[in-house]
KOLKE-110057 format. One record per residue: x, y, z negated of N, C-alpha, C, O in turn; residue in three letters. Coordinates in steps of 0.05 Angstrom, whole numbers, plus 32768, in hexadecimal, padded with zeros to 4 digits. Layout:
BEGIN
XYZXYZXYZXYZALA/...
END
This chain:
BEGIN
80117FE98000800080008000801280198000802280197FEDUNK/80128029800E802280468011801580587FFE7FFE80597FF4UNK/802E80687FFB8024807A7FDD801780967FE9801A809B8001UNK/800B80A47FDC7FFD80B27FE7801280D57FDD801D80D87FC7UNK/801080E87FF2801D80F87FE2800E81117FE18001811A7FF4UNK/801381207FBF7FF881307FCD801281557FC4802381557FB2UNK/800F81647FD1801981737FC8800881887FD6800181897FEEUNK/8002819E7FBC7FEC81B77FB97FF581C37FAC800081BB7F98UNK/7FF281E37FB57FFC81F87F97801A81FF7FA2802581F57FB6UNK/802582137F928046821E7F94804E820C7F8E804581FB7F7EUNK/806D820D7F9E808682027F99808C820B7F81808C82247F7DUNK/809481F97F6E809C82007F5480BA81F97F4F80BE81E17F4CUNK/80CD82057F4D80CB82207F3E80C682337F4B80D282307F60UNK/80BB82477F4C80BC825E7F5E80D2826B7F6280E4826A7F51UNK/80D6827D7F7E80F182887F7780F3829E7F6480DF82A87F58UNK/810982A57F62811382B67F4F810082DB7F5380F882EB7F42UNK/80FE82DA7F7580F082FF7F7980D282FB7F7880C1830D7F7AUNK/80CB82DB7F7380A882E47F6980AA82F07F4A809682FE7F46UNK/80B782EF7F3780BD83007F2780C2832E7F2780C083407F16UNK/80C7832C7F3E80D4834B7F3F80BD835A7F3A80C383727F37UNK/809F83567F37808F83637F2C809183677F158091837E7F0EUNK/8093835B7F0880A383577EE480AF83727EDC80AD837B7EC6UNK/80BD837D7EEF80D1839B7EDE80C183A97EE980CD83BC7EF2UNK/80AA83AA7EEF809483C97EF3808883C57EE1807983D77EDBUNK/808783B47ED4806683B37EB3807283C67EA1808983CF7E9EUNK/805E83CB7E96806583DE7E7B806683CC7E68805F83B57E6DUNK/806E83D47E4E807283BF7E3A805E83AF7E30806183997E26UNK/804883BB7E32802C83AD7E2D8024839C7E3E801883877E38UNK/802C83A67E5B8025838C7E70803783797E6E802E83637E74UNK/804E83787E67805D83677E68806083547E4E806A833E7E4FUNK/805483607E33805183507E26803683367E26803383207E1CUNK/8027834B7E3A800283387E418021831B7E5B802483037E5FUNK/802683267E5E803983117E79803D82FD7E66803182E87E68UNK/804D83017E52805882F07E3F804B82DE7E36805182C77E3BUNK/803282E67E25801E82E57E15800B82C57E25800782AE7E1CUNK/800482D07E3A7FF082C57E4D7FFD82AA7E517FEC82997E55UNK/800C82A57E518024828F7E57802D82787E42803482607E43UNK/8027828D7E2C802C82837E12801C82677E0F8005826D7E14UNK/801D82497E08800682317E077FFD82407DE47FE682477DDFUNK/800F82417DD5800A82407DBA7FF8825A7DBB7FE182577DB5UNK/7FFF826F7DC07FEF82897DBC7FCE82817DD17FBC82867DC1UNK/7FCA827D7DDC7FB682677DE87FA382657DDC7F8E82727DDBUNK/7FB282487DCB7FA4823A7DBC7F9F824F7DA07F8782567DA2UNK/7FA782577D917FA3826B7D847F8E827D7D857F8082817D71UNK/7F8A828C7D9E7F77829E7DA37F6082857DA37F5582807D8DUNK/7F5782767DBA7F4682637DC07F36825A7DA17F1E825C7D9FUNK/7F4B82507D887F44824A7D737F2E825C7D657F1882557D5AUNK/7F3A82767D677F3382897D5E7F1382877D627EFF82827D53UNK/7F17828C7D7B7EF4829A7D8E7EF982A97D987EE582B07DA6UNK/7F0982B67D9B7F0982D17DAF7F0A82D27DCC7F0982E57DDBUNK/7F0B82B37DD17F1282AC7DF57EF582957DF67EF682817DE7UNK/7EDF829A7E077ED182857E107EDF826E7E1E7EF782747E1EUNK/7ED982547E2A7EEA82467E397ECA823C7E457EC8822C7E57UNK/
END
């Protein structure tokens, strides 16, 4: 049986200049960059209630 291959979505890792938006945020956007990314801060908020799912 032949394997099936499925590939969807970005090449991961991305390169390095999908980043260069990054040094235009202000410190607040760039901490939401951080933040948003975060699994633990996530789960945290989610716990809370402050995020529907």
């Amino acid at each position: 049986m032949a394997t099936a291959i499925v590939d969807f979505g970005p090449r991961w890792p991305p390169a390095l200049r999908a980043y260069d938006y990054l040094t235009a945020l202000t410190y607040p956007q760039f901490a939401w960059e951080v933040l948003r990314r975060n699994r633990d801060y996530l789960v945290a908020v989610r716990s809370y209630g402050a995020i529907e799912t």
